[in-house]
C-alpha positions, 0 to 999 in steps of 0.5 A: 497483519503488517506489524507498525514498524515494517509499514514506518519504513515502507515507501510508494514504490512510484513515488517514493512517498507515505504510504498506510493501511486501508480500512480493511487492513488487507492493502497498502494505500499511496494517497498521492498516487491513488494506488492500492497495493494489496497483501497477500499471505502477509506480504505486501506486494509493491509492484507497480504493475500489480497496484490497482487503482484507488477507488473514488470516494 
């Protein structure tokens, strides 16, 4: 689980924007560039190459 002020300071890494926690609580979300960043053993990997599109809701 990321702690609160780790996800305060993280940014998109395309658009520099907010980003948040989805539902599960397993993955970054950018909501402006519909992108999931996963976490993987604690670590968020935000590397645009490895982000996976935002399912449409």
């Amino acid at each position: 689980m990321l702690k609160k002020e780790l996800l305060d300071i993280l940014a998109c890494p395309q658009c520099k924007g907010p980003v948040e926690l989805n539902a599960a609580q397993n993955a970054i979300v950018c909501r402006t560039c519909r992108l999931l960043f996963e976490i993987r053993n604690d670590i968020p990997i935000m590397l645009i190459d490895e982000a996976k599109p935002l399912a449409e809701t």
